[in-house]
C-alpha positions as CSV (number, residue, x, y, z in Angstrom):
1,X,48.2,-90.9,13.4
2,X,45.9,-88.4,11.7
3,X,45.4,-87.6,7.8
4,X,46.0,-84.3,6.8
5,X,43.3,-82.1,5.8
6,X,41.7,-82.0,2.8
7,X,43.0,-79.7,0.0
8,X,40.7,-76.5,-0.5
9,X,38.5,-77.2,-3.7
10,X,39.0,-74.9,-6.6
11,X,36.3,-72.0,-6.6
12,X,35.6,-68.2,-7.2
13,X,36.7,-67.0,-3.7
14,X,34.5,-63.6,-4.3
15,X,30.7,-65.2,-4.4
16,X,31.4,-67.5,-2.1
17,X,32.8,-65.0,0.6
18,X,30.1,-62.6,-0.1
19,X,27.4,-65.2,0.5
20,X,29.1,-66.8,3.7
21,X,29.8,-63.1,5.3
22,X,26.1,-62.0,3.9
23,X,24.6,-65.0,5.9
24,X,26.9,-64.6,9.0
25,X,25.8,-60.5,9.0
26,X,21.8,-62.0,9.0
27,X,22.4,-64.1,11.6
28,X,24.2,-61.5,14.0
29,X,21.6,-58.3,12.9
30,X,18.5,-60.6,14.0
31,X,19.9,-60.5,17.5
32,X,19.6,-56.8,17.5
33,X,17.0,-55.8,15.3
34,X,14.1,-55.9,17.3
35,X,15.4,-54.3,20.2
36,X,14.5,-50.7,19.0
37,X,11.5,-51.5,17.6
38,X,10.2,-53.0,20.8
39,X,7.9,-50.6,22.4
40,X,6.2,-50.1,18.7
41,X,5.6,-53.8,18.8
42,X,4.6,-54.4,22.6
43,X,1.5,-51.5,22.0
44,X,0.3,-53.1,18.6
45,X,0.1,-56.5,20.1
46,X,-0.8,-55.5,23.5
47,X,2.1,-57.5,25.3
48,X,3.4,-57.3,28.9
49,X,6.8,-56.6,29.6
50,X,7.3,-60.9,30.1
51,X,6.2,-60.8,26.7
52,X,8.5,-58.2,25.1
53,X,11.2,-60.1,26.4
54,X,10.1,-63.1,24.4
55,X,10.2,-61.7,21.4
56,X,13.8,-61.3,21.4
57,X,14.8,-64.2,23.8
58,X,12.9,-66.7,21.5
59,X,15.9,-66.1,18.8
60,X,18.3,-65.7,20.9
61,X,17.7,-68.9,23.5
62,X,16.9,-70.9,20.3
63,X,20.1,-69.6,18.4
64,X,22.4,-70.4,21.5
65,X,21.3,-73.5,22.6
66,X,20.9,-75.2,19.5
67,X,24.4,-73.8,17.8
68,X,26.3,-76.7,19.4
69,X,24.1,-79.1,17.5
70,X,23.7,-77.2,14.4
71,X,27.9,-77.8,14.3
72,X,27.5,-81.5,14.6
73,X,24.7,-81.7,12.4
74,X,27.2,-79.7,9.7
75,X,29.9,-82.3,10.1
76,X,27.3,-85.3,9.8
77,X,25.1,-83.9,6.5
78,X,27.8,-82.3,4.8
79,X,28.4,-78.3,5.5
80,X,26.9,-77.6,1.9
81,X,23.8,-79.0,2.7
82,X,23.8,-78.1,6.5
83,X,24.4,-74.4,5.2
84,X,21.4,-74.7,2.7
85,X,19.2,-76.1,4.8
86,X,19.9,-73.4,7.7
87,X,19.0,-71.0,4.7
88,X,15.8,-72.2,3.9
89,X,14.7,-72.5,7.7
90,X,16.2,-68.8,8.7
91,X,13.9,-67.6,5.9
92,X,11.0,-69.6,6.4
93,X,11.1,-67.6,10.1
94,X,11.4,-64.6,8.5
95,X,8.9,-64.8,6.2
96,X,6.4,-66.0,8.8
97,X,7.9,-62.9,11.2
98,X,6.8,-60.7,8.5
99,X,2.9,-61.5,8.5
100,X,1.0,-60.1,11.3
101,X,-0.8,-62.6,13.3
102,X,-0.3,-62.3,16.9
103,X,2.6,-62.5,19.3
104,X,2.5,-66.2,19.7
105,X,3.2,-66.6,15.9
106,X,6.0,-64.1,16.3
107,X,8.1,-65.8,18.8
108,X,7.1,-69.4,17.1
109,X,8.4,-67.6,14.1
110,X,11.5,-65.9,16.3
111,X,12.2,-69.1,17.4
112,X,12.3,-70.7,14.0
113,X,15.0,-68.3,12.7
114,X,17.2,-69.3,15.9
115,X,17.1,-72.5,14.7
116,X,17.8,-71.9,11.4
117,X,20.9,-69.6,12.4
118,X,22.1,-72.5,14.9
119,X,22.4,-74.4,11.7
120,X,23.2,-71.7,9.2
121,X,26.2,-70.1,10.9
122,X,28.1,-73.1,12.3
123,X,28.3,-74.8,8.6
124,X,28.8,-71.2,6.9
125,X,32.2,-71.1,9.2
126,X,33.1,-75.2,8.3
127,X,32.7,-73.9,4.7
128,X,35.0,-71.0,5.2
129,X,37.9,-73.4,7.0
130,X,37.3,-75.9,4.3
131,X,37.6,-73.6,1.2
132,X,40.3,-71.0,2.5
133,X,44.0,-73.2,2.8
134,X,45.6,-71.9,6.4
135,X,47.4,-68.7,5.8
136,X,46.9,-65.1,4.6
137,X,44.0,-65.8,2.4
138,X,42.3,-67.8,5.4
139,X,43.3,-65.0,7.5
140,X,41.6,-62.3,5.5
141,X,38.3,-64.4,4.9
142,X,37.9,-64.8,8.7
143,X,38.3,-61.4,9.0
144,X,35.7,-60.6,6.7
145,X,33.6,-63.4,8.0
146,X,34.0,-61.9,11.1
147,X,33.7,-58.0,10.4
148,X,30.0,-59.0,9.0
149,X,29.1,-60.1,12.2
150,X,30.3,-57.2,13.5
151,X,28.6,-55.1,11.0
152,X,25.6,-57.1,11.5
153,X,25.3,-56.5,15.3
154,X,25.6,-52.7,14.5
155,X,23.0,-52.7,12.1
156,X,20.4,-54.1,14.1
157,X,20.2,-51.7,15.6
158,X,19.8,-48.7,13.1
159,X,17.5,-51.3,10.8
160,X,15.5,-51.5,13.7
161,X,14.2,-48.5,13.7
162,X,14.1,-47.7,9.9
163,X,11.8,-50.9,9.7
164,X,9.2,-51.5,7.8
165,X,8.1,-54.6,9.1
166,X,4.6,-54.4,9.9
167,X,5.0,-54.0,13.6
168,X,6.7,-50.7,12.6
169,X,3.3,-49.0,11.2
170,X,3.5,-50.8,7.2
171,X,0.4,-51.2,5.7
172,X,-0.7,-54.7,7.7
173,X,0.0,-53.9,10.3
174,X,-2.7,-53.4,13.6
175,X,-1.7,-49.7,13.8
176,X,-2.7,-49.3,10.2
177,X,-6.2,-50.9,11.1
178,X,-6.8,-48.8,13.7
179,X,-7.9,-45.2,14.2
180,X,-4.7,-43.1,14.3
181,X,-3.1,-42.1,17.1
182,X,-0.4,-39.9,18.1
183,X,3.3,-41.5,17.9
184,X,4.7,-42.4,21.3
185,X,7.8,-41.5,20.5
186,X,9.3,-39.4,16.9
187,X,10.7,-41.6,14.0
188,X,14.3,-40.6,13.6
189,X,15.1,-42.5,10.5
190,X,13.6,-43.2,7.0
């Protein structure tokens, strides 16, 4: 015999939506936000085709693989905590993404926001079960939940090449250092 689920804790339904579709929609545009700027990145840090590929595969292999365990490790710490913690690794990669240093420090730095998604996403979704009673309301927050991703996928894409991550020609970055040269291809955006 089983015991019914847990009752959904009073809270502001709004904030906490916002944050869990908000995280969900970071997750889902790092999968895709490299993608365009890849050629941009591959002549600033000199990298082979192999290379290229590890940029984005980093996150992604990371992301997949470890998304299985980031769902147990939810259920074991506590999803609040899990979530939290998923945070505060996603944006430790990020933040090391953003200084330019080298490829290898970009796909360590890749790979550390896969694992901080593998954790992040998995306990964002607990949270959304836990807090949303089955039903209409539940129905809608998935939806939403689930739009972001959506939204998030899209984005990549169009982000991507509006960057202004350093690989993208900001102010650090190893164009910037360098002598000017003539765009390889014409920025469309921004």
């Amino acid at each position: 015999m089983s015991l019914p689920p847990p009752a959904p804790r009073p809270y502001r339904s709004g904030p906490v939506l916002s944050l869990l579709a908000g995280a969900q929609f970071l997750v889902v545009l790092n999968t895709s936000i490299v993608n365009v700027a890849l050629p941009a990145i591959g002549q600033d840090l000199h990298l082979t085709p192999t290379g290229l590929a590890w940029i984005v595969n980093a996150y992604l292999i990371a992301f997949g693989a470890l998304l299985p365990v980031g769902g147990r490790l939810a259920d074991l710490l506590g999803h609040r905590a899990a979530f939290l913690t998923g945070l505060l690794v996603f944006a430790a990669g990020s933040l090391a993404a953003s200084i330019p240093s080298g490829s290898g420090p970009l796909i360590a730095a890749r790979a550390v926001q896969g694992i901080g998604a593998a954790l992040l996403s998995p306990a964002g979704l607990a949270i959304l079960l836990a807090h949303w009673a089955p039903g209409a309301a539940r129905g809608r927050a998935l939806g939403i939940w689930g739009a972001a991703s959506a939204a998030g996928g899209a984005a990549g894409v169009l982000l991507g090449e509006c960057s202004p991550a350093p690989w993208a020609g900001g102010p650090s970055s190893p164009s910037a250092r360098s002598p000017p040269s003539p765009p390889s291809r014409p920025r469309s955006c921004c």
